[in-house]
Rosetta silent file (secondary structure, phi, psi, omega in degrees, C-alpha in Angstrom):
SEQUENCE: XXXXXXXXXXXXXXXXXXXXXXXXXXXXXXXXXXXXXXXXXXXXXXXXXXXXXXXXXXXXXXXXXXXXXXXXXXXXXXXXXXXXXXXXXXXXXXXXXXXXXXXXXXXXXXXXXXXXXXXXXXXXXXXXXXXXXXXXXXXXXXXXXXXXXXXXXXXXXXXXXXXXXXXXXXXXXXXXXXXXXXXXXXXXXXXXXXXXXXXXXXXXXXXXXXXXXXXXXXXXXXXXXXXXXXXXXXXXXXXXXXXXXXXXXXXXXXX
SCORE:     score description
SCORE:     0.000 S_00000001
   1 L     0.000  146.921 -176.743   20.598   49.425   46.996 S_00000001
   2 E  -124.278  122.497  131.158   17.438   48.531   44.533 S_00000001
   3 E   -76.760  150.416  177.918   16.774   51.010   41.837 S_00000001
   4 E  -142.291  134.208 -177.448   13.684   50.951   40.509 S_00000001
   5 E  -123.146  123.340 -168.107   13.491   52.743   37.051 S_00000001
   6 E   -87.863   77.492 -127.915    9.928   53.875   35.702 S_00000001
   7 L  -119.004  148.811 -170.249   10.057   53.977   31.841 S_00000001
   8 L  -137.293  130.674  142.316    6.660   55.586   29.674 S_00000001
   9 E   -55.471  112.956 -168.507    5.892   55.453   26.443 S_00000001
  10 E  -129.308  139.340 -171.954    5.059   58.559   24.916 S_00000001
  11 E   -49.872  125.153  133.133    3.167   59.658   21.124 S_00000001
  12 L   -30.334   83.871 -175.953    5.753   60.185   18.678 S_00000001
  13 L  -112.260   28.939  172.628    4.705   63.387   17.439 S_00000001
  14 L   -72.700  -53.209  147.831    7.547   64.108   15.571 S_00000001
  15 L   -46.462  165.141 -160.964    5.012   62.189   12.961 S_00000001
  16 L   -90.417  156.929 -157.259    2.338   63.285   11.622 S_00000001
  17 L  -157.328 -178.324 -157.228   -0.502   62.465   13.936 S_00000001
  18 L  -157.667  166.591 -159.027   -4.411   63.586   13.787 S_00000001
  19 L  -105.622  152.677  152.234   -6.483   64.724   17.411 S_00000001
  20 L   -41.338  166.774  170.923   -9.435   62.123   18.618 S_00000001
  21 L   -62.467  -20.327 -161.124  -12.756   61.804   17.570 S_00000001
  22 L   -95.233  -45.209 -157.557  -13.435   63.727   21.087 S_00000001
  23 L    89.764    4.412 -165.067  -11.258   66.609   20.747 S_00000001
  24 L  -123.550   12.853  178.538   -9.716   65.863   24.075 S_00000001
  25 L  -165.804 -169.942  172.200   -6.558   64.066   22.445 S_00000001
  26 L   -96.611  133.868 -172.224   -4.211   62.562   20.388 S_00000001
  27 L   -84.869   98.163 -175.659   -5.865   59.636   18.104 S_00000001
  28 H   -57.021  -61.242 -168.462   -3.653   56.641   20.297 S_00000001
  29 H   -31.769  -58.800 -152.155   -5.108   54.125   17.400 S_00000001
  30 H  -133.844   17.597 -177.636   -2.558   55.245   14.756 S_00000001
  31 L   -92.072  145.410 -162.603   -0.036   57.223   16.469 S_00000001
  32 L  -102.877  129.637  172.422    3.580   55.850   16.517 S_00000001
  33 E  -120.702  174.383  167.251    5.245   55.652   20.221 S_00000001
  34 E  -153.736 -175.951  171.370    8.241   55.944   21.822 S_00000001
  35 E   -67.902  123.352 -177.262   10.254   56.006   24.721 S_00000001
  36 L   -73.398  116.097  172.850   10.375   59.293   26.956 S_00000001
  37 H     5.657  -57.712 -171.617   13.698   60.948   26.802 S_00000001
  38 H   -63.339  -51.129  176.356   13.563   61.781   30.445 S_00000001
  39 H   -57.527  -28.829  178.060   12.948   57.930   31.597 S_00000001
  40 H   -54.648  -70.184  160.486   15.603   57.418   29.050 S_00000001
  41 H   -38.367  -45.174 -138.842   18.144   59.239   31.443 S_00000001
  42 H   -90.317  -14.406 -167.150   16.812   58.280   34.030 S_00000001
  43 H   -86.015  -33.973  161.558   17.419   54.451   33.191 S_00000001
  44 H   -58.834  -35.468 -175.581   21.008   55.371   32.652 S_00000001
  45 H   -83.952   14.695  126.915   21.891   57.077   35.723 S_00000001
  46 L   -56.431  -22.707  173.289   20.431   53.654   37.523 S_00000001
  47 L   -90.609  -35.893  171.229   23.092   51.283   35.363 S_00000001
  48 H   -57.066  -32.802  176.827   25.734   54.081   36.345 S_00000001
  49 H   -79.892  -12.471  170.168   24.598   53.688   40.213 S_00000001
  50 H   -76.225  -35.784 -177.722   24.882   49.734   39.186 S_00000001
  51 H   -99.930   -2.327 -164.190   28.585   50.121   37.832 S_00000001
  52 H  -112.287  -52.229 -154.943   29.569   52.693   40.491 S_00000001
  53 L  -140.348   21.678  151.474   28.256   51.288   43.827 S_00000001
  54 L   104.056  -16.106 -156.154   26.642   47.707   42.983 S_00000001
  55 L   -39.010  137.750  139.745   22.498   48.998   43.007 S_00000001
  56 E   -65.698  121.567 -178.924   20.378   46.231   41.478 S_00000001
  57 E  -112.288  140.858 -172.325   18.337   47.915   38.834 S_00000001
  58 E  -129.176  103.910 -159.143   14.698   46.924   38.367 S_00000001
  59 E  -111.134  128.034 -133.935   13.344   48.684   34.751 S_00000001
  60 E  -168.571  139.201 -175.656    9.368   48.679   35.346 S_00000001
  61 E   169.591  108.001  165.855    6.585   50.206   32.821 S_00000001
  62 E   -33.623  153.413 -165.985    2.425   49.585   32.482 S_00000001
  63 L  -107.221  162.647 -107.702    2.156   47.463   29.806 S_00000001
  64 L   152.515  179.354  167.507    1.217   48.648   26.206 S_00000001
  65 L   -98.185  121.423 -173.195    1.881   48.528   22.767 S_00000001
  66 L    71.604   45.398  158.519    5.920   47.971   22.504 S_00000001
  67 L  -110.993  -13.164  161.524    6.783   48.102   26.367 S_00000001
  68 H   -79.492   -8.603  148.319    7.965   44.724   25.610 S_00000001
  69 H   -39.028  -79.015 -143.674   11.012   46.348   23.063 S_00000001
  70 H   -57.240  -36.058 -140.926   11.331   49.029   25.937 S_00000001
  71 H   -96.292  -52.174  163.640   11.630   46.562   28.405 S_00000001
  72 H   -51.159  -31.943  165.146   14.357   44.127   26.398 S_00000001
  73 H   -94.335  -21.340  166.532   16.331   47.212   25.665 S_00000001
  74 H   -37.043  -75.757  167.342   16.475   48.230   29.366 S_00000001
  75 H   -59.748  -28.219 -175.467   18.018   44.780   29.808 S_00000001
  76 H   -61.267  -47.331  173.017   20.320   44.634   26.677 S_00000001
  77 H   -51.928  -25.302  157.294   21.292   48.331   28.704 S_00000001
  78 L   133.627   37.881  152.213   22.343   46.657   32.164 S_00000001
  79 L   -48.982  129.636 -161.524   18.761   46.453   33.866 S_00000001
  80 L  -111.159  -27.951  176.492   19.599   43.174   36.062 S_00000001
  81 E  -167.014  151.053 -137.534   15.805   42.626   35.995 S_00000001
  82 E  -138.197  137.754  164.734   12.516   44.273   34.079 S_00000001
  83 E  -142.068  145.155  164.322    8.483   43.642   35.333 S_00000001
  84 E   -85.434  138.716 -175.707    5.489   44.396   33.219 S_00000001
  85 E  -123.391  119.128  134.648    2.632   46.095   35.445 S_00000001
  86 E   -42.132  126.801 -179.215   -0.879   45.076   34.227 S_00000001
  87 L  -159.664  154.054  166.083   -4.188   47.665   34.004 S_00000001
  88 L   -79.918    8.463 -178.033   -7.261   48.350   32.591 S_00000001
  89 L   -60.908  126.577  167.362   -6.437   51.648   31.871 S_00000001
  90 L  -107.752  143.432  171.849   -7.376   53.163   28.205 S_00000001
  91 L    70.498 -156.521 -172.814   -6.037   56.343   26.520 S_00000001
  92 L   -61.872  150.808  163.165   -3.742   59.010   28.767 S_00000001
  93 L   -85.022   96.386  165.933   -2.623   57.274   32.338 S_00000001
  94 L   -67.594  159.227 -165.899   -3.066   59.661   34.655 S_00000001
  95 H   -55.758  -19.752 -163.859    0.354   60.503   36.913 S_00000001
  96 H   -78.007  -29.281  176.457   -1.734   59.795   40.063 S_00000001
  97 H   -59.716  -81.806  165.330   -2.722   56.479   38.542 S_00000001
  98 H   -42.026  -68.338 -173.110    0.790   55.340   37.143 S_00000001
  99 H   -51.077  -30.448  175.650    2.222   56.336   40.779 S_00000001
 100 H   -64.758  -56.089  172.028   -0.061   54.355   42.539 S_00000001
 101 H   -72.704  -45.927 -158.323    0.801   50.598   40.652 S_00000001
 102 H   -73.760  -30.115 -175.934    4.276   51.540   40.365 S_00000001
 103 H   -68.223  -24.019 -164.607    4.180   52.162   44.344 S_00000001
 104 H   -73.281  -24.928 -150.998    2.290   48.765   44.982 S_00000001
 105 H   -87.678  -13.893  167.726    4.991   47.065   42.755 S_00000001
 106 H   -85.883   -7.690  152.652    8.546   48.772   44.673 S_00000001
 107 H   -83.390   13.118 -175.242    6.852   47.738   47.990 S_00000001
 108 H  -124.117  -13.260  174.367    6.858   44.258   46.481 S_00000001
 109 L  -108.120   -4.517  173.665    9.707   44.313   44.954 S_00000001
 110 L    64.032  102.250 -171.573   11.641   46.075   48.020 S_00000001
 111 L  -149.859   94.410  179.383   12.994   49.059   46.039 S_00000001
 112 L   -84.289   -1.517 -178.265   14.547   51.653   48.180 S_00000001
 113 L  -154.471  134.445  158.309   15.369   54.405   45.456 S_00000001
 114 E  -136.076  130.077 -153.422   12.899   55.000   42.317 S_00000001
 115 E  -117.786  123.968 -171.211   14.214   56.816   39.550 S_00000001
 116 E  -123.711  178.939  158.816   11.531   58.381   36.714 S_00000001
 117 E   -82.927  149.444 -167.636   12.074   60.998   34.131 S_00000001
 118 L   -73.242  -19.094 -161.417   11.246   64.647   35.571 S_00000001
 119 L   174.424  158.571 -166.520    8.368   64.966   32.742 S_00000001
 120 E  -145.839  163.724 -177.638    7.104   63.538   29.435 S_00000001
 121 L   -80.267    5.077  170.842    4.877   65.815   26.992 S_00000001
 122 L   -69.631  -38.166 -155.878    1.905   64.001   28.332 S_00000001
 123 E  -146.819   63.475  175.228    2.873   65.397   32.060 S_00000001
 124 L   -43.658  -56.316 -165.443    4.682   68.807   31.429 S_00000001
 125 L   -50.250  -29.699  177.491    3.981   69.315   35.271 S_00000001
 126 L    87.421   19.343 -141.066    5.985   66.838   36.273 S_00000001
 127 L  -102.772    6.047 -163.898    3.639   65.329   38.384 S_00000001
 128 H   -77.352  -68.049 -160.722    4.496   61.068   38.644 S_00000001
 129 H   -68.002  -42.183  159.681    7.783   61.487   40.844 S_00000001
 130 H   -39.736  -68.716  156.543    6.286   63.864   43.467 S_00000001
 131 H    -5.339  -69.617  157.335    3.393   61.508   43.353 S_00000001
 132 H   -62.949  -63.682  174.004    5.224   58.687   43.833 S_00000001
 133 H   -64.900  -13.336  179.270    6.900   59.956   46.798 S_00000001
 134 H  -106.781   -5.590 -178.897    3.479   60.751   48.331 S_00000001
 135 H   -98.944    5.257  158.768    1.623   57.818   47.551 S_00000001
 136 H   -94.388  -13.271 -178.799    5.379   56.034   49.378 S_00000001
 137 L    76.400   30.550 -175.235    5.413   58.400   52.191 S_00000001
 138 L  -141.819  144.855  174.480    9.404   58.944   50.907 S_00000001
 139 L   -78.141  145.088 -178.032   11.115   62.339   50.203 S_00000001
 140 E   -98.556  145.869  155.565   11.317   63.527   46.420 S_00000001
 141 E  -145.652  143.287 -168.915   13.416   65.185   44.451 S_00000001
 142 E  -127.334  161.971  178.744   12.994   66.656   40.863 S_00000001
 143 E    73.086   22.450 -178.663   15.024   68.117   38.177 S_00000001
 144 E   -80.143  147.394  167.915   18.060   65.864   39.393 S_00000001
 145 E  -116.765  -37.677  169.272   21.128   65.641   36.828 S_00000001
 146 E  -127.757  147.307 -178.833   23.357   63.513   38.820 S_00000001
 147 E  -134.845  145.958  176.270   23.448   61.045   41.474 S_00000001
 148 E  -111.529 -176.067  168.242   25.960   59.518   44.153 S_00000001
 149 E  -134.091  156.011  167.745   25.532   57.492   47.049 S_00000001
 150 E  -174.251  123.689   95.746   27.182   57.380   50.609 S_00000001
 151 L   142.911   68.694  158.937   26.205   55.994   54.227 S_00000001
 152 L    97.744  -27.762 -124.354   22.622   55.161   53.706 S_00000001
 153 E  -130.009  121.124  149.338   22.272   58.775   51.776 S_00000001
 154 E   -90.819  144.209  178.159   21.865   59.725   47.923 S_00000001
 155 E  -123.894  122.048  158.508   23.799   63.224   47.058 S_00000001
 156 E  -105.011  127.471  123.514   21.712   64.741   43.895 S_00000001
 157 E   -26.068   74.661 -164.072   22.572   67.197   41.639 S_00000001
 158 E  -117.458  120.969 -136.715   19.818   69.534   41.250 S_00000001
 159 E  -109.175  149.182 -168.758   19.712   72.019   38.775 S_00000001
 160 L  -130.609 -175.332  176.041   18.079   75.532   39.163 S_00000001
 161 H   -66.747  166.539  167.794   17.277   78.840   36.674 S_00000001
 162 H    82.089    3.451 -163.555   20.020   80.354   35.784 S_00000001
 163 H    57.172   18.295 -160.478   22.748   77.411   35.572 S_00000001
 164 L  -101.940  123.642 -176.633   22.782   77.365   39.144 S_00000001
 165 E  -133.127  141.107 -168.610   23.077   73.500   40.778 S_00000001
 166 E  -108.476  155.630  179.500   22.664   72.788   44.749 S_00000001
 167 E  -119.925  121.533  174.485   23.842   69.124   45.665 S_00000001
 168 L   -86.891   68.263 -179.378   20.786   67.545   48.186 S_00000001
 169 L   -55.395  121.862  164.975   22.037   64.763   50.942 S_00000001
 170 E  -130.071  120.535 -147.881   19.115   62.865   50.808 S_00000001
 171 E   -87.270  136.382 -164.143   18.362   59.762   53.424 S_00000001
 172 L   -75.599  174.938  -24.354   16.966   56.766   51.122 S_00000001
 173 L   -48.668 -156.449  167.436   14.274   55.412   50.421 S_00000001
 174 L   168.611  172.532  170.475   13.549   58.083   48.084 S_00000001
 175 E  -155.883  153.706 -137.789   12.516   59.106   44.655 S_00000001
 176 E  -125.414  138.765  160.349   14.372   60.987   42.066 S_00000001
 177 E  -109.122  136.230 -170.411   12.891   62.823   39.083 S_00000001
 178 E  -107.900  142.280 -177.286   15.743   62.592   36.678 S_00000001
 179 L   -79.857  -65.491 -170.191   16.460   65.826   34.135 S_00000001
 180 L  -140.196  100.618 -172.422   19.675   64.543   33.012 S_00000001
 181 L   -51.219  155.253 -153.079   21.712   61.399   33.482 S_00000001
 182 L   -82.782  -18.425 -169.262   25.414   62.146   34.694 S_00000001
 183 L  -140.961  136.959 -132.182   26.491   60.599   31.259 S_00000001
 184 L   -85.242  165.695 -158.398   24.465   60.598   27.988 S_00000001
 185 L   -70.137  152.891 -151.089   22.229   57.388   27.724 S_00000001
 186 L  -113.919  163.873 -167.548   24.350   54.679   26.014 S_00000001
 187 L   -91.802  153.512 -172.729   24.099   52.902   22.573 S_00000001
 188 L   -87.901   57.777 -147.871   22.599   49.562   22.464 S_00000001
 189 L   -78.634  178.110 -173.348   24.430   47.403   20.129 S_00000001
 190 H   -53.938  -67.346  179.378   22.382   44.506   17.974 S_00000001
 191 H   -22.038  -56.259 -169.496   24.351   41.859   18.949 S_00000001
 192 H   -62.132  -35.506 -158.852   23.542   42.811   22.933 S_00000001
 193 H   -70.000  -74.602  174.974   19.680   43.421   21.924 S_00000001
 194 H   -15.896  -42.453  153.848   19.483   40.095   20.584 S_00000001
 195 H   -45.124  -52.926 -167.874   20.890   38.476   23.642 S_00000001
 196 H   -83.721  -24.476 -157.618   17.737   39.535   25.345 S_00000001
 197 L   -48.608  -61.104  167.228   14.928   38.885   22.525 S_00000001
 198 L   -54.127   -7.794  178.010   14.409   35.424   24.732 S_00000001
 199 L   -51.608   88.241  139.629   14.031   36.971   28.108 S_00000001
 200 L     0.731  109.075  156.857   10.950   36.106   30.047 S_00000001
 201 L   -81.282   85.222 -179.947    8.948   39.321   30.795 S_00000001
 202 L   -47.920  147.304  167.227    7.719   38.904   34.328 S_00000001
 203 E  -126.607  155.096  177.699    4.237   40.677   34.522 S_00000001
 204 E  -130.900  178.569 -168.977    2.529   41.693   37.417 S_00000001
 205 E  -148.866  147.579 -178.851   -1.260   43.301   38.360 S_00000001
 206 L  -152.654 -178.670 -158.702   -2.122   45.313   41.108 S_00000001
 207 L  -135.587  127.038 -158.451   -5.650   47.559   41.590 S_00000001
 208 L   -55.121 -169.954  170.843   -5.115   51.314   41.439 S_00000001
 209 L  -161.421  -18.408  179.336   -5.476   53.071   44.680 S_00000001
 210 L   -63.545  127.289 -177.695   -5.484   56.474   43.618 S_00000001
 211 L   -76.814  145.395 -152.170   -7.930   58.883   44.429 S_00000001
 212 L   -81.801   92.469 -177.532   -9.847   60.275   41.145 S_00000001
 213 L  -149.591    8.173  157.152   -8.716   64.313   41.341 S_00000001
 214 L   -77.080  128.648 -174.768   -6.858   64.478   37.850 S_00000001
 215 L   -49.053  135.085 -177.809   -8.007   67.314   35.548 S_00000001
 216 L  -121.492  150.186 -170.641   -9.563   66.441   32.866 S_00000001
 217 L   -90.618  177.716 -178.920   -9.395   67.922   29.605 S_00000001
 218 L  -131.490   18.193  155.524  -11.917   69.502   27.684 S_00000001
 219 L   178.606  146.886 -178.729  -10.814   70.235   24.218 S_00000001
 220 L  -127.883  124.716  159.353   -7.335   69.683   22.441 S_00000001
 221 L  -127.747  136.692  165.924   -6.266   71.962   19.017 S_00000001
 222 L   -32.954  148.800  158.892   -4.188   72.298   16.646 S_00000001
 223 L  -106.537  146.891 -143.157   -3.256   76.155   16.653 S_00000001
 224 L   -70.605  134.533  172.032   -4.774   78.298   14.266 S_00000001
 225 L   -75.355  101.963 -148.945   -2.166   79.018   11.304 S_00000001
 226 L   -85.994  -26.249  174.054   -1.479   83.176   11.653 S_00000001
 227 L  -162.892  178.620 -166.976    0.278   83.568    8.197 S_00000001
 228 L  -117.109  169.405 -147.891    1.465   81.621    5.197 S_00000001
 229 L  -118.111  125.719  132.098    4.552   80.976    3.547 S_00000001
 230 L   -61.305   89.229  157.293    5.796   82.426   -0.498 S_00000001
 231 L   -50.464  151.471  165.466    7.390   79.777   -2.477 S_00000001
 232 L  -128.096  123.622  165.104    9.950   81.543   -4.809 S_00000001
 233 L  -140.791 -179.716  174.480   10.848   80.013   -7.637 S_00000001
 234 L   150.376 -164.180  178.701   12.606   80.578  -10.643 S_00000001
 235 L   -88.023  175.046  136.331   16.646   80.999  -11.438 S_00000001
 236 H    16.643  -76.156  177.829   19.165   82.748   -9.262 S_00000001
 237 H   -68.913  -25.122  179.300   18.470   86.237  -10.881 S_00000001
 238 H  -106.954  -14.185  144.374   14.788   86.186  -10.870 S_00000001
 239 H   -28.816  -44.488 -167.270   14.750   84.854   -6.858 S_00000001
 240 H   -88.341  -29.391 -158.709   16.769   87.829   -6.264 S_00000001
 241 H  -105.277    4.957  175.658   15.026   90.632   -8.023 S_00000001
 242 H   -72.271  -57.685 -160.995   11.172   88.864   -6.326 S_00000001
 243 H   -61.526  -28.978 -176.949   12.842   88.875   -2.876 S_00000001
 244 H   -68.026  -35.544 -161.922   14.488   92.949   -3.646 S_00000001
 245 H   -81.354   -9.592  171.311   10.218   93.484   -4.687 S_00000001
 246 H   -88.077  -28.994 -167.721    8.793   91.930   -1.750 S_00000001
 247 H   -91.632  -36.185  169.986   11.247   93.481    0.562 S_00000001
 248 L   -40.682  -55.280 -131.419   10.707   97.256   -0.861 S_00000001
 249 L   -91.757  -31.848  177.095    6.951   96.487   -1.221 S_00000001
 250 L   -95.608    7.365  164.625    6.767   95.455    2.995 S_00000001
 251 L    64.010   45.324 -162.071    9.482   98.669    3.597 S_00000001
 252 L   -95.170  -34.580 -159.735   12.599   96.103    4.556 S_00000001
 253 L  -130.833  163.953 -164.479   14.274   98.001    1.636 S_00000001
 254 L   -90.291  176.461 -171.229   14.522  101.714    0.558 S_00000001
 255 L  -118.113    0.000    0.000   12.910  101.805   -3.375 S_00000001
């Protein structure tokens, strides 16, 4: 078995961050990135199908500012081998886009299972593993939390509303959008990272294929701030007798 793991960079917007010049984004220029959560899982339950049943994992990601970090911690994580995918792409990637190089590079790399994150806050929708599987012609599955393997067959974990999870015999090649890895994504120590710092990043380039039918947006906002905040300040005793005069005065408290 070849895993192939699909890993995205996504804005840090846990910082403070400021919309384009356009209005149709996030200003890329000065925003702080990071790794998506979901791909994050998704690279673990690919070392766990590597320590369980033998898969060769292949950790894969358009190239960027800091996919080669991404790509070095894959390997320090048990990734047996990592490619850079070259594009001319500026600003958001659409999923249709992304799915399209990543398909040219697991028919070139012979990759029989590709494992993504279910969604990044870029692609609420969820749409790069479905994607994937249609621009491979291979059945999809999203929203997976665990995966096994047995006679040619993956068995996924697939989680519904309601805490409710159906297990999916699915005949390989395939492609998995992963929710939740079976076991939380593992720590990295220095020492291991370090090991890798010299690693040769293969890169590779391939020409999109995807037909142009992603939405495009037409304004991005902040949302409008509906009420404000009271500092209180003072000691103990006069905190207590603002907050009894506020809560009387808005009918929280009898007078």
């Amino acid at each position: 078995m070849h895993a192939m793991v699909v890993l995205r960079l996504i804005p840090d917007i846990d910082e403070e961050f400021e919309l384009a010049e356009d209005g149709k984004g996030i200003d890329r220029e000065w925003v702080g990135f990071k790794l998506n959560e979901f791909d994050d899982h998704a690279l673990e339950e690919a070392v766990l199908l590597k320590e369980q049943y033998g898969a060769k994992v292949t950790a894969v990601a358009l190239d960027g500012d800091g996919v080669d970090r991404v790509l070095q911690t894959a390997l320090a994580r048990g990734a047996d081998a990592v490619l850079k995918i070259a594009h001319d792409c500026e600003g958001l990637i659409p999923a249709s886009t992304t799915a399209s190089l990543v398909a040219q590079a697991a028919k070139k790399q012979k990759a029989d299972l590709i494992l993504t994150g279910v969604q990044t806050i870029e692609d609420l929708f969820g749409q790069l593993a479905p994607s994937l599987g249609a621009a491979l012609d291979w059945p999809q599955v999203s929203a997976v939390s665990g995966v096994s393997t047995k006679a040619g067959r993956v068995l996924v974990q697939q989680e519904y509303s309601g805490g409710v999870t159906a297990t999916l015999s699915v005949l390989m090649p395939a492609v998995l959008g992963i929710q939740s890895a079976s076991s939380p994504p593992r720590y990295v120590s220095g020492s291991k990272l370090r090991d890798v710092l010299s690693a040769t990043i293969p890169e590779a380039s391939f020409e999109s294929t995807a037909v142009s039918t992603a939405p495009e947006i037409e304004s991005v906002e902040f949302p409008e701030v509906a009420s404000h905040a009271d500092m209180i300040e003072g000691d103990a005793e006069e905190v207590a007798a603002k907050l009894v005069s506020i809560l009387r005065e808005r009918g929280f408290a009898k007078r």
